[in-house]
N, C-alpha and C positions, 0 to 999 in steps of 0.2 A: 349650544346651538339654538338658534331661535325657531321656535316651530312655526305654524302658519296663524295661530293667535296672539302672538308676539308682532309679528309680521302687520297683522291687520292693523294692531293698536298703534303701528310706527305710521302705518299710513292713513290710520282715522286723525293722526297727529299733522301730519303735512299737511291734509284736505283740509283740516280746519284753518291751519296757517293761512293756506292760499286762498280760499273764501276770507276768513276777517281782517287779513293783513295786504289783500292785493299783490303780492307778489306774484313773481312770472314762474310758472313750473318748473324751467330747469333752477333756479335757486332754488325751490323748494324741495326738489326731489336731492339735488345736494344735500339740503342740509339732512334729509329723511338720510340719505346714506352713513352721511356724517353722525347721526345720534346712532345709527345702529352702529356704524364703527367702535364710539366710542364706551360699549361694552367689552370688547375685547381689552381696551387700555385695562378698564376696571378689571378685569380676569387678570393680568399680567401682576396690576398691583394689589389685588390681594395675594396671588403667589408671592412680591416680593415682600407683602406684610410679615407672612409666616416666618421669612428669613429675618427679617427684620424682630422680631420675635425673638427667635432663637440667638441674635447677634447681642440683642438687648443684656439676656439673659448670661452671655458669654461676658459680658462685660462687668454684670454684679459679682461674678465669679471672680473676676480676676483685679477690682477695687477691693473682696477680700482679704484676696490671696496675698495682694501687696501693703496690707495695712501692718503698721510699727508693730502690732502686739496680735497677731493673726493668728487664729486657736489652730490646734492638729487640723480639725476640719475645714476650713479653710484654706490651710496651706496645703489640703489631697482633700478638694470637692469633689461630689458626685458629678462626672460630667456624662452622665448618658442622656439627659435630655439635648444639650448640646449639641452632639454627638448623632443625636437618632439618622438614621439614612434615609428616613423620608425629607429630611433639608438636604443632605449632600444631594439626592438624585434633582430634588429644584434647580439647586441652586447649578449643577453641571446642565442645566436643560437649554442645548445652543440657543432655542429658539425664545426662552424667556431672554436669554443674555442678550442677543442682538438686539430684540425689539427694546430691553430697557436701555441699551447704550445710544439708542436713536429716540429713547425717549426719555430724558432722566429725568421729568417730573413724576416718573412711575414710583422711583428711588423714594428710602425712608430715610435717608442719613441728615435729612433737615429736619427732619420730623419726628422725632424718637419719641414724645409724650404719649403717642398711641401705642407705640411695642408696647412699653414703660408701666402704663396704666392696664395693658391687655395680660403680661405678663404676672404680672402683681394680684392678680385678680386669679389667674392661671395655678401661680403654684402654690394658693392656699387650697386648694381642693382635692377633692378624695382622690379623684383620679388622678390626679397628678404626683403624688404624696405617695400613693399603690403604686406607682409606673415608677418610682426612685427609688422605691425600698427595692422592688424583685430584680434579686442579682443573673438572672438570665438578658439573654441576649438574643432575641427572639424579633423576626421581621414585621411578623402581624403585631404583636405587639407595639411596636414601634409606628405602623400606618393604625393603630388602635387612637393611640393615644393624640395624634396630631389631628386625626378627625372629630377627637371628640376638645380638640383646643381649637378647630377652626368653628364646627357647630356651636358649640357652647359660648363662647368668646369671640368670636370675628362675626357669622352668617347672624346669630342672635344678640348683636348691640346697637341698640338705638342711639348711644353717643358718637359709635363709627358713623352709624346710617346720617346722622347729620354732616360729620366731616365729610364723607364721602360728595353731600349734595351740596356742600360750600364749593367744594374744587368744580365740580360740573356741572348743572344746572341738570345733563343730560340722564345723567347717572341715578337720578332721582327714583324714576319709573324702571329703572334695567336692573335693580340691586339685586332683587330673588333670579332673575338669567343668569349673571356671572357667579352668583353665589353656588348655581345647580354646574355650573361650568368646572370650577373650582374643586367642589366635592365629587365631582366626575374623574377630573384628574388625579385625585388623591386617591379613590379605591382602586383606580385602572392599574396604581403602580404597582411594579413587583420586584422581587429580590436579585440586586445582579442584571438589572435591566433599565439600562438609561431610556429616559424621557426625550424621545426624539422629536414626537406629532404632539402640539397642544390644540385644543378642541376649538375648531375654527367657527364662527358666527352664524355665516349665509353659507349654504350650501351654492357653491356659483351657476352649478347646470338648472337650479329649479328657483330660486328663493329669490336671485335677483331679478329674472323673467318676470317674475308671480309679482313681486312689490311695485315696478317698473310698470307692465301692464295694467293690474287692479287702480293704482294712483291716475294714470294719464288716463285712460278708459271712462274710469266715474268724472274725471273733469269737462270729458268730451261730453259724456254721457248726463250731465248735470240738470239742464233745462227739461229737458224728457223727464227725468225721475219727479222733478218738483211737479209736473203736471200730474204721474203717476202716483204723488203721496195726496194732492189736493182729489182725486178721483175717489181713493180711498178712504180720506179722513172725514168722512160723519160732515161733510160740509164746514170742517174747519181751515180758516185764515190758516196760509202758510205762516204771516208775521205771527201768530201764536202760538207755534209748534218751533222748538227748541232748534237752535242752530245745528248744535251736534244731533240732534237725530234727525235733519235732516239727510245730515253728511253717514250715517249707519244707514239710514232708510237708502240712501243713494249707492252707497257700496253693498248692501243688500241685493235692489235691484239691477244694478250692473254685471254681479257674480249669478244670478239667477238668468242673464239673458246670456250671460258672454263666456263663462264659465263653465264649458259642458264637461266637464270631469268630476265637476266638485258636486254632489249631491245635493240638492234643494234643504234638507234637513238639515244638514252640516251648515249651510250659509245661514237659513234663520239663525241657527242655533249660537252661532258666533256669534250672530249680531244682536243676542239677546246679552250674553256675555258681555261685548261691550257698553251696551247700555245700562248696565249694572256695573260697572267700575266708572263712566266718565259723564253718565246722565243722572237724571230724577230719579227719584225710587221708581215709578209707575211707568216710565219711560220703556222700558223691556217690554211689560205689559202689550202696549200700544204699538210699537215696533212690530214686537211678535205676528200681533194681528194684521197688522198692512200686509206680512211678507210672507204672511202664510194665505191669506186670500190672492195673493197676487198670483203666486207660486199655484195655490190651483185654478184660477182664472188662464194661464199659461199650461197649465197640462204637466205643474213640473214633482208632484203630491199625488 
């Protein structure tokens, strides 16, 4: 689920669209919805990676099993990996099933060089190798070993992380969201208990209000803030101060007038945050400073 730092960076994303692109707000705020939607697709398709994973996996088994001259072992493989019930409870999960049967680009059955290569890499490892020997049949054990093949192998691979960002442009910035969405879902399971609820994005009573608001607010709000940054910048030209931290300096000031829930500290403090992942290095610095003077020029410190 996106928290309210996620949230801001979706719509420090739109505000910047709409300042350098010209667009009219309701496209933009579309599409702001639209990039948040499409972390949840990614949450669906890394669950159906894992399947896919495990189907991979089913299949070297059984081009073994059926080869001309196939040892004992072979012809009676280990299938506990296979088998583990952290893929049976996925894979019966109504709700991954509907959305991928309405979305079957989510589907790996075109794509198998990623199981392929994920798997191959999977069961030369210690843990993997320990989780086939031990002949128990044990639940934790089972949600053990698939969390440490999603961590290990899926949430930490920079050859996925590019696949991922060829398919959606959008996907790029949201990887570590669906990846914490993912490893949520997999400790939450338990033994004998299907997967009914998969962890939904926006909270609807508060997260679409709050993105909706903060976006169209700072647009209205826009003219005002540029006066409020040139008030406070040392007598610097607005054309020399960075586009994007205009658009921070502006969402700054807009939550500090208009946002009486959210604490004065908490709003610098975001907006220090974003200016350290999508500004200058010194860019935070300078932010910090407009919005903590303003913040006490207003009584809000």
């Amino acid at each position: 689920m996106l928290g309210r730092r996620q949230l801001r960076e979706k719509i420090l994303q739109a505000l910047y669209a709409y300042n350098i692109g010209g667009n009219d707000l309701s496209f933009v705020e579309q599409k702001m919805f639209q990039a948040i939607d499409e972390i949840y697709h990614l949450y669906i398709y890394e669950l159906n990676l894992l399947l896919a994973v495990r189907d991979y996996a089913q299949e070297v088994i059984e081009k073994k099993r059926n080869k001309r001259f196939a040892t004992e072992e072979e012809k009676n493989p280990n299938l506990k990996f296979v088998n583990n019930k952290i893929f049976q409870i996925i894979e019966n999960c109504k709700a991954r099933k509907e959305f991928s049967d309405k979305h079957s680009e989510l589907l790996w059955y075109l794509d198998t060089n990623y199981p392929a290569m994920i798997f191959k890499k999977f069961q030369n490892s210690t843990a993997y190798l320990d989780y086939m020997k031990d002949e128990t049949l044990d639940f934790e054990k089972d949600k053990k070993i698939i969390l440490k093949l999603f961590f290990n192998f899926i949430a930490d691979n920079p050859t996925l992380y590019e696949w991922f960002e060829e398919i959606k442009l959008f996907w790029a910035d949201d990887i570590h969201v669906a990846n914490n969405m993912t490893l949520k879902t997999l400790k939450s399971l338990e033994e004998n208990k299907p997967l009914n609820n998969l962890i939904q994005v926006l909270k609807p009573d508060d997260s679409i209000p709050f993105a909706k608001n903060l976006l169209r607010t700072t647009i209205s709000y826009y003219p005002e803030c540029m006066n409020l940054i040139k008030e406070r910048s040392n007598n610097w030209e607005l054309d020399r101060i960075a586009e994007i931290d205009k658009i921070i300096l502006s969402m700054g000031f807009t939550e500090l007038n208009h946002s009486h829930q959210i604490p004065a500290k908490v709003v610098i403090n975001e907006c220090i945050e974003l200016a350290k992942v999508y500004s200058s290095n010194k860019s935070n610095i300078f932010i910090n400073g407009i919005l903590d003077k303003y913040a006490r020029d207003i009584n809000k410190v």
